[in-house]
SERO-4910 file (N, C-alpha, C, O; in steps of 0.05 Angstrom, whole numbers):
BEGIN
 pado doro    nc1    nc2    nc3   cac1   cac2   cac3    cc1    cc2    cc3    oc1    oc2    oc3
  Unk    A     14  -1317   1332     -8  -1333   1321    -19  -1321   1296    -36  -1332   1281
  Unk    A     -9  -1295   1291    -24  -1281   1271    -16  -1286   1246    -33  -1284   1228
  Unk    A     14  -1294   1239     29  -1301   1231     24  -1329   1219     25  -1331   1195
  Unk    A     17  -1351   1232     11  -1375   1226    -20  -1384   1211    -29  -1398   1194
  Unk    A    -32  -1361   1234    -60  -1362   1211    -60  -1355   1188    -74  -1366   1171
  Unk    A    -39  -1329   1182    -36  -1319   1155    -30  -1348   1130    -42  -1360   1113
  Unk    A     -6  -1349   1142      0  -1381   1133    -16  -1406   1129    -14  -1415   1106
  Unk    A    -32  -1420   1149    -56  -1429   1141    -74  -1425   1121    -85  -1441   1105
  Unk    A    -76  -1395   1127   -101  -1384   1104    -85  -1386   1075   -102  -1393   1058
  Unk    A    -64  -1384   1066    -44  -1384   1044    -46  -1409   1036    -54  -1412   1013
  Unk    A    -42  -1429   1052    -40  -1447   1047    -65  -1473   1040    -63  -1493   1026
  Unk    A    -89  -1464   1055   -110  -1471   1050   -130  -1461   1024   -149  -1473   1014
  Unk    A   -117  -1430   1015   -123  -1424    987   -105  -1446    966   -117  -1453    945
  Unk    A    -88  -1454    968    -72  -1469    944    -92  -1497    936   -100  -1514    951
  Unk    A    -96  -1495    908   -106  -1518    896    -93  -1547    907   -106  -1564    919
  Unk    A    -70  -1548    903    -57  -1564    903    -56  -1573    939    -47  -1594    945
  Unk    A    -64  -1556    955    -70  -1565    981    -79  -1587    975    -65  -1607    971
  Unk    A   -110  -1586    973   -130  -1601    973   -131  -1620    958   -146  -1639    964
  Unk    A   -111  -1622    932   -114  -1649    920    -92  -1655    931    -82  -1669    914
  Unk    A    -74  -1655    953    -51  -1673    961    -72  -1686    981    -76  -1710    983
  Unk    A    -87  -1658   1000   -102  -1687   1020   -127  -1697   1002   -138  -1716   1014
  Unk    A   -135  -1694    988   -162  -1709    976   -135  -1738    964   -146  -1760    961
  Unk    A   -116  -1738    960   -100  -1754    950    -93  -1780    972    -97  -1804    974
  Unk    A    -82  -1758    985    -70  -1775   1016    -95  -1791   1029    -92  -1813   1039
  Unk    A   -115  -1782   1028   -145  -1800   1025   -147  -1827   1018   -145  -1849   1029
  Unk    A   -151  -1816    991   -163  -1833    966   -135  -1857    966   -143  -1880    966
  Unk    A   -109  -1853    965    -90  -1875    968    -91  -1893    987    -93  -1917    982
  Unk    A    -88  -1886   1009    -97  -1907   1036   -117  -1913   1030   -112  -1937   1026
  Unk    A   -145  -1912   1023   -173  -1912   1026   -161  -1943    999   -159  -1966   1005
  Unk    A   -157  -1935    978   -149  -1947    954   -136  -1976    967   -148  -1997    971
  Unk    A   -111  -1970    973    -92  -1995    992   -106  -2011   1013   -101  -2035   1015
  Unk    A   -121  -2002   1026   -138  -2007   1043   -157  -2032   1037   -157  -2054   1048
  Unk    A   -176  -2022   1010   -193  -2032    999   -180  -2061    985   -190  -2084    987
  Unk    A   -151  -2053    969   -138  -2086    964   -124  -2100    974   -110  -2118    965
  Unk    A   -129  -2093   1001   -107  -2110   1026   -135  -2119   1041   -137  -2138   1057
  Unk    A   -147  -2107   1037   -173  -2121   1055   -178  -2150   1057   -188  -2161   1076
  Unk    A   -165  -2164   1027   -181  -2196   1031   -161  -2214   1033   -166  -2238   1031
  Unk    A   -128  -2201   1039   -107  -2208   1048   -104  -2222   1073   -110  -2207   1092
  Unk    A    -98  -2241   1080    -87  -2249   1111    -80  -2229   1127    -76  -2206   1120
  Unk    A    -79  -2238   1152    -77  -2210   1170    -48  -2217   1180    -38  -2238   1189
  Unk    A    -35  -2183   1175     -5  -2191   1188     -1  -2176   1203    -19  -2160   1209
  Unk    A     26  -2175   1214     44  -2149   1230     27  -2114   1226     13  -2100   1240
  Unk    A     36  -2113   1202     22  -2087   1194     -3  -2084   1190    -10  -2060   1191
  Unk    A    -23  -2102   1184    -43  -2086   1170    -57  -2066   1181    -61  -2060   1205
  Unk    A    -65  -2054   1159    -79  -2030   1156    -65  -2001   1161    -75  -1979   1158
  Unk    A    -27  -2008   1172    -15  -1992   1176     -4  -1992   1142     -6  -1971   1130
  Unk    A      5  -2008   1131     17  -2015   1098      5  -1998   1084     20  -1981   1074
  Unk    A    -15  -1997   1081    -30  -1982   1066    -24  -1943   1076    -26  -1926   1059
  Unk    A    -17  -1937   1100    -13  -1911   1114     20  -1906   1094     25  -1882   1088
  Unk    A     34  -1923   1086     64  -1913   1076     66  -1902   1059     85  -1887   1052
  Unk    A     41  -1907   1044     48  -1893   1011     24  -1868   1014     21  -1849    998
  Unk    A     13  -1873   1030    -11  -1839   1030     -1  -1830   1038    -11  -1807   1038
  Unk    A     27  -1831   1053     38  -1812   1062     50  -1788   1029     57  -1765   1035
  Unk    A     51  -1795   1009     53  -1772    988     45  -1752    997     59  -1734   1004
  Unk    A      8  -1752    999      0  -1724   1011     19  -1715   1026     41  -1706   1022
  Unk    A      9  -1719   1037     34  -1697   1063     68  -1688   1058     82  -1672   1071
  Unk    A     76  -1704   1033    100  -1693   1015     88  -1667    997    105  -1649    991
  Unk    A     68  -1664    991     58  -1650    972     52  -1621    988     54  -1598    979
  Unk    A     43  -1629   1014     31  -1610   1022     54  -1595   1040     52  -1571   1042
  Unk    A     72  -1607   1052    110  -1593   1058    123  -1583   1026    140  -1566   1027
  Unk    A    117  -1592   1005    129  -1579    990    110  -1550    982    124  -1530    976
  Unk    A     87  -1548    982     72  -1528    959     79  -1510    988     85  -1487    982
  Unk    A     81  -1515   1014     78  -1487   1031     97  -1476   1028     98  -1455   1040
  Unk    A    119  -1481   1011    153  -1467   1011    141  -1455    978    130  -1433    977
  Unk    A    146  -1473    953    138  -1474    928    135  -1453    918    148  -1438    903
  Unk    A    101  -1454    937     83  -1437    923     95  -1405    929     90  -1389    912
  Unk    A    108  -1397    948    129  -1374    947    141  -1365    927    136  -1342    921
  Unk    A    156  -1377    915    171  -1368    895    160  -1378    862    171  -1374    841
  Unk    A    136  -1390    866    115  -1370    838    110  -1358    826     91  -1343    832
  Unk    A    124  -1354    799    119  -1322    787     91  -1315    785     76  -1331    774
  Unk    A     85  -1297    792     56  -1293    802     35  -1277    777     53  -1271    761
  Unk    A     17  -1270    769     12  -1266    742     12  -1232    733     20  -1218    752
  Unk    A      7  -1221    716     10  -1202    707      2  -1179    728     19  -1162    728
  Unk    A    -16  -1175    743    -29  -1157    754    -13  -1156    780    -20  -1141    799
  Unk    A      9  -1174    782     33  -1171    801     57  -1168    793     78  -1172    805
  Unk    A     53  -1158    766     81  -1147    758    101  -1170    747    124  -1165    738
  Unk    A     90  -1195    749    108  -1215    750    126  -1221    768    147  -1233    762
  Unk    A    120  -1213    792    130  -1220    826    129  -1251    834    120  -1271    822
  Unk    A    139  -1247    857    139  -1277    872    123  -1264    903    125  -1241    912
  Unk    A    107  -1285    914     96  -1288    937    110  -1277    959     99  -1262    975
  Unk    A    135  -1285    961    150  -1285    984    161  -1253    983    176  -1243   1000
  Unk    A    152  -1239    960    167  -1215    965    147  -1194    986    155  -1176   1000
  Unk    A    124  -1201    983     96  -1196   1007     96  -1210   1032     83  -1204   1052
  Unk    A    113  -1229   1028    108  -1243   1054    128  -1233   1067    125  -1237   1092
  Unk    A    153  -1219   1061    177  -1209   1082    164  -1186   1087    158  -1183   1111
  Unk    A    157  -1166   1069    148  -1144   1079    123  -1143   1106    122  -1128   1125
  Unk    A    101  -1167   1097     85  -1170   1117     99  -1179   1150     92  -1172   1173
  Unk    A    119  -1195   1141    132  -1202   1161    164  -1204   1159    176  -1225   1155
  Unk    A    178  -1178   1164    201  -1174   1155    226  -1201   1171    249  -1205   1164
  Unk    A    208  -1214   1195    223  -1230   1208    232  -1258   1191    218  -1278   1198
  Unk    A    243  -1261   1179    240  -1284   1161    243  -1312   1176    235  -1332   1165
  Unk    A    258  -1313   1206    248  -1331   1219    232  -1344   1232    235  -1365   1245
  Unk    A    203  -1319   1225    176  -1318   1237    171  -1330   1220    162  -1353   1223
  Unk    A    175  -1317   1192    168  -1335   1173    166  -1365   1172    146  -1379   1172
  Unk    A    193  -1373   1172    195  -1399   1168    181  -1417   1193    167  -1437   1191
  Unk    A    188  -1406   1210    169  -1415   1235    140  -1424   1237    132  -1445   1248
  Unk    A    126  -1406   1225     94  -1397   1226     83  -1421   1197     63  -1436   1198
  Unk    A    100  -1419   1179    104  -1434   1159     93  -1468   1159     75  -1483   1151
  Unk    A    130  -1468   1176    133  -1493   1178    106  -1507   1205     96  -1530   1203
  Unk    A     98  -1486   1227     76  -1496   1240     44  -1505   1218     27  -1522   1219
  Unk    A     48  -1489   1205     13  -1491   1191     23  -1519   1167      8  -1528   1151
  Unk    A     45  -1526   1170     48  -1550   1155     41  -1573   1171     26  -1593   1165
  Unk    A     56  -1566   1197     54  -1592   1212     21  -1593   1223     15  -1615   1232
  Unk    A     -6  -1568   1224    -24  -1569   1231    -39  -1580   1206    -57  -1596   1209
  Unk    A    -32  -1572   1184    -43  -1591   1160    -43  -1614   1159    -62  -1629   1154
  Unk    A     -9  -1623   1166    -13  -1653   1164    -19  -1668   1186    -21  -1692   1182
  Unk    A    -21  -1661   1201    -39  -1679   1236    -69  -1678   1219    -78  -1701   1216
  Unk    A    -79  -1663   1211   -101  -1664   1204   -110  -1683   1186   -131  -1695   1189
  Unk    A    -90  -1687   1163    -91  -1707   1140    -88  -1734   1148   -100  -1753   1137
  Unk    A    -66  -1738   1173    -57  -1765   1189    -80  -1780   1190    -86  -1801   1178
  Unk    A    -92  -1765   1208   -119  -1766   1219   -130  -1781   1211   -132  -1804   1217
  Unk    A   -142  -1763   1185   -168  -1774   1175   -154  -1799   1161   -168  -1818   1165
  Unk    A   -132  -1804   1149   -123  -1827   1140   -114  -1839   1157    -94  -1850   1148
  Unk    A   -118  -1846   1183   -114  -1867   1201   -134  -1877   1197   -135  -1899   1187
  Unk    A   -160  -1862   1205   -189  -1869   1212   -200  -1889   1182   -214  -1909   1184
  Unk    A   -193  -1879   1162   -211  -1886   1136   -188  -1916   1136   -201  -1937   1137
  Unk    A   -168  -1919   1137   -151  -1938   1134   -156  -1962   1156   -145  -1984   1153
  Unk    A   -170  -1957   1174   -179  -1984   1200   -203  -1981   1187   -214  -1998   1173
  Unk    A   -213  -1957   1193   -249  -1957   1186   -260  -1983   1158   -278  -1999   1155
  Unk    A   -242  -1975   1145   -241  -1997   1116   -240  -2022   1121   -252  -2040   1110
  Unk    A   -220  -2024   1145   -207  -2047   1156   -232  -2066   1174   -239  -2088   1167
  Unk    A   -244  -2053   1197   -258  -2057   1206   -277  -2073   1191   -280  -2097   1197
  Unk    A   -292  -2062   1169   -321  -2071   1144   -317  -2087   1136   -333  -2106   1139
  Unk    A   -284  -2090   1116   -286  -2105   1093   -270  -2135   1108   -271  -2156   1096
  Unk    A   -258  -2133   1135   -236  -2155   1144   -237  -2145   1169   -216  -2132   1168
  Unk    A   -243  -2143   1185   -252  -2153   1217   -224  -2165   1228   -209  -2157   1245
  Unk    A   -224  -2195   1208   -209  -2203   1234   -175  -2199   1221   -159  -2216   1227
  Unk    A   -169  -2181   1208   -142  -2169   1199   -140  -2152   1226   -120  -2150   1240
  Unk    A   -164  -2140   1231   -163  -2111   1247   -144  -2115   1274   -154  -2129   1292
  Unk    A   -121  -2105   1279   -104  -2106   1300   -120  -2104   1332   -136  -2085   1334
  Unk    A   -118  -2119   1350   -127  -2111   1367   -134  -2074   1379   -113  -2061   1382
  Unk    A   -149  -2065   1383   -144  -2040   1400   -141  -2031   1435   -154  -2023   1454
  Unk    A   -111  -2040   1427    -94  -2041   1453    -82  -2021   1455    -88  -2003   1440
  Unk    A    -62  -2016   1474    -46  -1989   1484    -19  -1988   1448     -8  -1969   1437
  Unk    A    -17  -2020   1442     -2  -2018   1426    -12  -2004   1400      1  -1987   1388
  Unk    A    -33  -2010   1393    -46  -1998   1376    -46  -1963   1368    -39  -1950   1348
  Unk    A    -56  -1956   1391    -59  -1935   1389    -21  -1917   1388    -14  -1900   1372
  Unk    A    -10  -1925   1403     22  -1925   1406     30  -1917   1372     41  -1896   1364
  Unk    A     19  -1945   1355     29  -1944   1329     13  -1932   1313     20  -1933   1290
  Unk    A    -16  -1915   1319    -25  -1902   1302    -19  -1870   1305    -21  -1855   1286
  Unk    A    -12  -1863   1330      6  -1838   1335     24  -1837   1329     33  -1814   1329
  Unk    A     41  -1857   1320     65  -1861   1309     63  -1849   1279     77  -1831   1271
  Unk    A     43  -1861   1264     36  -1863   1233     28  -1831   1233     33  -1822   1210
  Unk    A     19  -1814   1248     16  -1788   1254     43  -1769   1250     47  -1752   1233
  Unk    A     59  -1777   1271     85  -1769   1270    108  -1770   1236    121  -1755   1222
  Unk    A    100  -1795   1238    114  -1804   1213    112  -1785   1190    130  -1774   1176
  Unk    A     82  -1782   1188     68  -1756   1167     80  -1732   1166     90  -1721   1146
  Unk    A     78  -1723   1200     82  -1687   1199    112  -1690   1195    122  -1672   1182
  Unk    A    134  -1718   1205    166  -1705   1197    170  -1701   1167    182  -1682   1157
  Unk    A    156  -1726   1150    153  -1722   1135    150  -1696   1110    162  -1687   1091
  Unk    A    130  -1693   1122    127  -1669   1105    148  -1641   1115    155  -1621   1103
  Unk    A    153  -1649   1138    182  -1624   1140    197  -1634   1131    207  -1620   1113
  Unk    A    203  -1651   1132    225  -1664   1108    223  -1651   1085    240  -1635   1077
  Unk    A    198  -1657   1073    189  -1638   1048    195  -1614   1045    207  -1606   1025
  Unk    A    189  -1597   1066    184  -1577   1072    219  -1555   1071    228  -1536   1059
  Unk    A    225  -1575   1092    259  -1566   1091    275  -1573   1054    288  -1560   1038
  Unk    A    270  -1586   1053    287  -1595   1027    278  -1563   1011    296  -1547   1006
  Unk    A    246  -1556   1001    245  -1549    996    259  -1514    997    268  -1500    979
  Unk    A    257  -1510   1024    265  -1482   1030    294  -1475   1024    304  -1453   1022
  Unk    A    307  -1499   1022    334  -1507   1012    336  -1501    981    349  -1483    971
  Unk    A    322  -1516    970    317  -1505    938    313  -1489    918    326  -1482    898
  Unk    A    284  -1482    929    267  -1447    930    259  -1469    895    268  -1458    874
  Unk    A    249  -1488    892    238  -1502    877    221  -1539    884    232  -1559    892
  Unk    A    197  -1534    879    183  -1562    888    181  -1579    867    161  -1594    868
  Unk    A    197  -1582    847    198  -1601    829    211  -1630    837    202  -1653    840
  Unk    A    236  -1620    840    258  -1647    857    254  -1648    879    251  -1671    887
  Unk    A    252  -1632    893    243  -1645    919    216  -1661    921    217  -1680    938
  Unk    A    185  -1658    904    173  -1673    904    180  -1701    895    174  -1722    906
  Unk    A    195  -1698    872    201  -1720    847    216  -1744    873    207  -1765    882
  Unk    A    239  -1732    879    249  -1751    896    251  -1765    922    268  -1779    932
  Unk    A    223  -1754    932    210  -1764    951    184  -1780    951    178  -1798    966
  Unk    A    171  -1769    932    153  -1787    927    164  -1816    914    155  -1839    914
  Unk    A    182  -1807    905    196  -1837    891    202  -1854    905    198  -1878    901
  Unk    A    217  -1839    936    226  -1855    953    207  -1867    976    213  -1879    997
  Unk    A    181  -1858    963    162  -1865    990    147  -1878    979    125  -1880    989
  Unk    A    154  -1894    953    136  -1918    933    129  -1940    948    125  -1940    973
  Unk    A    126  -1964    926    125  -1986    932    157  -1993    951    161  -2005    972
  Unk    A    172  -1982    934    202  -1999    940    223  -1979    946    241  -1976    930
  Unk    A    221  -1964    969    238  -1943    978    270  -1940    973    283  -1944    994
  Unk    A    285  -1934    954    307  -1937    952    323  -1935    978    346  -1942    977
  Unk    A    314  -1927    996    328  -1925   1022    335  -1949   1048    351  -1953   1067
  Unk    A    305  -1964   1033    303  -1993   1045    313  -2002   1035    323  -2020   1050
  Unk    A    325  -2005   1002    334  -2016    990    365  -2019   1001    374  -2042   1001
  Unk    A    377  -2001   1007    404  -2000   1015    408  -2007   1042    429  -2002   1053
  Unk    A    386  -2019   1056    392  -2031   1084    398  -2059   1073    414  -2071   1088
  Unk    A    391  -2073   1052    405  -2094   1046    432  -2085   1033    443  -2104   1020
  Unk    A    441  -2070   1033    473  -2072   1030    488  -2064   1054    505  -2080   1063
  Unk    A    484  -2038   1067    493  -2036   1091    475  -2026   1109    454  -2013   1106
  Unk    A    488  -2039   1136    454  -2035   1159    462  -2010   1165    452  -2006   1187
  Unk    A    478  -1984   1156    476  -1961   1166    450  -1943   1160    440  -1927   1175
  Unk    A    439  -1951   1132    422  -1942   1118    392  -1946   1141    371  -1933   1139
  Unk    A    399  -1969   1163    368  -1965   1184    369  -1934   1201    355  -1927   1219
  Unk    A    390  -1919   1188    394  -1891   1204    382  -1883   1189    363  -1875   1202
  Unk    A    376  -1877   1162    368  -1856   1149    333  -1853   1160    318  -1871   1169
  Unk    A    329  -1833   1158    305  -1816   1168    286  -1835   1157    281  -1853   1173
  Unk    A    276  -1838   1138    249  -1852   1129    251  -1887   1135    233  -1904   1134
  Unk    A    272  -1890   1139    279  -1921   1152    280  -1926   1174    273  -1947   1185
  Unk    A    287  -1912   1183    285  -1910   1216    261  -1898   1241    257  -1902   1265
  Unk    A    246  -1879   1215    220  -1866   1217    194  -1882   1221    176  -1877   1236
  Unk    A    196  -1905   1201    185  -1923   1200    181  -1948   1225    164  -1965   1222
  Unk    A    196  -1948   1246    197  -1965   1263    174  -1956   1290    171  -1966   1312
  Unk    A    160  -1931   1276    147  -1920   1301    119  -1927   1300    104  -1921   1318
  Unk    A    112  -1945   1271     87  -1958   1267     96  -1973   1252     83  -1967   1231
  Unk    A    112  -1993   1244    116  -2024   1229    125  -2042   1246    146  -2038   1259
  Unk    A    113  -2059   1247    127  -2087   1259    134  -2110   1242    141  -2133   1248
  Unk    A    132  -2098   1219    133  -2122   1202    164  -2118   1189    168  -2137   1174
  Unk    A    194  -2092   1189    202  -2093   1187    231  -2117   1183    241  -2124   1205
  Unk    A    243  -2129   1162    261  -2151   1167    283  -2135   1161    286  -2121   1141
  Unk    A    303  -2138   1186    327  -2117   1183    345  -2132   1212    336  -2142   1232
  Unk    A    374  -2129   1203    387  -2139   1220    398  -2118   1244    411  -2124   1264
  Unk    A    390  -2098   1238    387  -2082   1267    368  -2075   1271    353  -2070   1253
  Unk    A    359  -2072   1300    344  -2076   1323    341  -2044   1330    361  -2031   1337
  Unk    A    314  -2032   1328    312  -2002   1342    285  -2001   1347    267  -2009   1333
  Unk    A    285  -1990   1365    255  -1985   1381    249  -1970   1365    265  -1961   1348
  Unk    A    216  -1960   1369    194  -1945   1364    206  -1916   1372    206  -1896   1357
  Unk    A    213  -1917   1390    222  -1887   1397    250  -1883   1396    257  -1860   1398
  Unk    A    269  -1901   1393    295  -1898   1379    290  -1888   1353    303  -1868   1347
  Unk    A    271  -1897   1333    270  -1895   1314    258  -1862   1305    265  -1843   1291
  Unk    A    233  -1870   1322    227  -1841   1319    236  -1814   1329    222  -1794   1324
  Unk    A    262  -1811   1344    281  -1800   1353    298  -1791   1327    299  -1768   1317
  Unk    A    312  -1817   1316    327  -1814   1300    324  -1797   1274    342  -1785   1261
  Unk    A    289  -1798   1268    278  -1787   1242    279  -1753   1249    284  -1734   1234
  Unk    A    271  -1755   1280    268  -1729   1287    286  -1708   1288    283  -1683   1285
  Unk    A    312  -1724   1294    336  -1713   1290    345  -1693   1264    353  -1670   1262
  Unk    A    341  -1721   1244    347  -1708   1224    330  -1684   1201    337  -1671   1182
  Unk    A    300  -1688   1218    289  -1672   1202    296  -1637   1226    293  -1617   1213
  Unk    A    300  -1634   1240    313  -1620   1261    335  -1603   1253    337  -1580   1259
  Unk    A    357  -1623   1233    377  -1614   1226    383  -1605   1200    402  -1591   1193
  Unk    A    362  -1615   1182    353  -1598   1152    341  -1574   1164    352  -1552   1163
  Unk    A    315  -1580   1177    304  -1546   1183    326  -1528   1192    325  -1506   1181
  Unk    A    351  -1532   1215    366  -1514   1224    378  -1497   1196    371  -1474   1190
  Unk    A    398  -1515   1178    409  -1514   1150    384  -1500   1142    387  -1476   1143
  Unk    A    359  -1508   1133    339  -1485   1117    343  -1458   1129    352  -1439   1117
  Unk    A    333  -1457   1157    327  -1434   1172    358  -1413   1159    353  -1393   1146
  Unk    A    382  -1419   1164    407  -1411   1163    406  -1392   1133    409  -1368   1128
  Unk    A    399  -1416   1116    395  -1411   1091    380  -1387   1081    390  -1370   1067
  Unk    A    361  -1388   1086    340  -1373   1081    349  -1346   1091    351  -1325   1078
  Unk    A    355  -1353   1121    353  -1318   1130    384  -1299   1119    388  -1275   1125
  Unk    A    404  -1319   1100    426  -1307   1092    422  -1296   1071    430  -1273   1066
  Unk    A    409  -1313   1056    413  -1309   1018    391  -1288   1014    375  -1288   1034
  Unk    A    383  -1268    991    363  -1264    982    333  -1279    971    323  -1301    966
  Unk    A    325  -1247    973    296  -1269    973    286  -1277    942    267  -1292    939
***
């Protein structure tokens, strides 16, 4: 635990924390506000949850990132991580303790952007507001989930890199308006495997796709694969230099 707090605390000093969730906020809160005088469909108030999901890209990438920072003069021009092995020579504590204070960041961020994204919903459009049934709640734990693989997604790509430039660039890209990944389920339906397409089935109902996967098929499937980047990071990491 000592380990993860360290990490938390690391991670809750970074600027860039706080403007991914003041971001991850303000975007749903934003989407929210212009879907409000929209008809009420399948999704609402979850639509608006797809693209706040950035934060939580931002905030799986800076917890790897910000490691390999050349750090400023009064550190010799070091990197982070060369304190962080020594503090914790286990580097799979590391990554461990790491990757937990990511996933406690972003439950946290889910959160509050579930809440502000109905809460909005509730005020400005009432009767958009999804019933609050067992399904509901089902698909807002879902939009939770979606977040924290997410950002291991982030997270792993990153530790793979030992740079948060591309791995932000091309995830946030893919988590736009128009997901290139969705995009290629209209060419072949293998593409409803890929992680953020298949991730998605654990809070959308409004999906049009010619294969058929449950909520927890789906969210299985994402889990898998973010499962299987972290293994590849973990490998990675504890082989190569730091």
């Amino acid at each position: 635990m000592r380990a993860v707090s360290a990490e938390l605390s690391k991670l809750a000093s970074l600027p860039a924390t706080w403007i991914a969730m003041a971001a991850g906020v303000v975007v749903t809160a934003g989407l929210s506000l212009l879907s409000a005088g929209s008809d009420p469909s399948p999704d609402s108030g979850f639509s608006s949850l797809a693209l706040g999901v950035a934060g939580a890209i931002v905030v799986g990438v800076v917890a790897m990132s910000s490691e390999y920072a050349v750090e400023g003069e009064e550190s010799a021009g070091g990197r982070q991580i060369t304190t962080t092995l020594v503090a914790t020579p286990s580097r799979l504590k590391v990554l461990a303790a790491k990757a937990l204070a990511v996933v406690l960041a972003t439950v946290v961020l889910a959160a509050v952007a579930v809440l502000v994204a109905f809460g909005l919903l509730v005020v400005l459009n009432p009767a958009a507001m999804p019933a609050l049934d067992a399904d509901f709640f089902v698909r807002a734990g879902g939009v939770v989930v979606y977040w924290v693989l997410v950002a291991l997604l982030a997270f792993g790509l990153t530790v793979l890199i030992r740079n948060g430039v591309v791995p932000m660039a091309v995830l946030v890209a893919n988590f736009s308006a128009v997901p290139v990944t969705f995009l290629l389920t209209k060419v072949t339906p293998a593409a409803n495997w890929l992680p953020d397409v298949a991730g998605m089935r654990m809070w959308s109902r409004g999906i049009e796709s010619t294969v058929e996967m449950a909520p927890l098929t789906g969210g299985l499937v994402m889990a898998a694969w973010v499962a299987a980047l972290l293994a590849v990071a973990a490998v990675t990491f504890v082989r190569r230099e730091a």
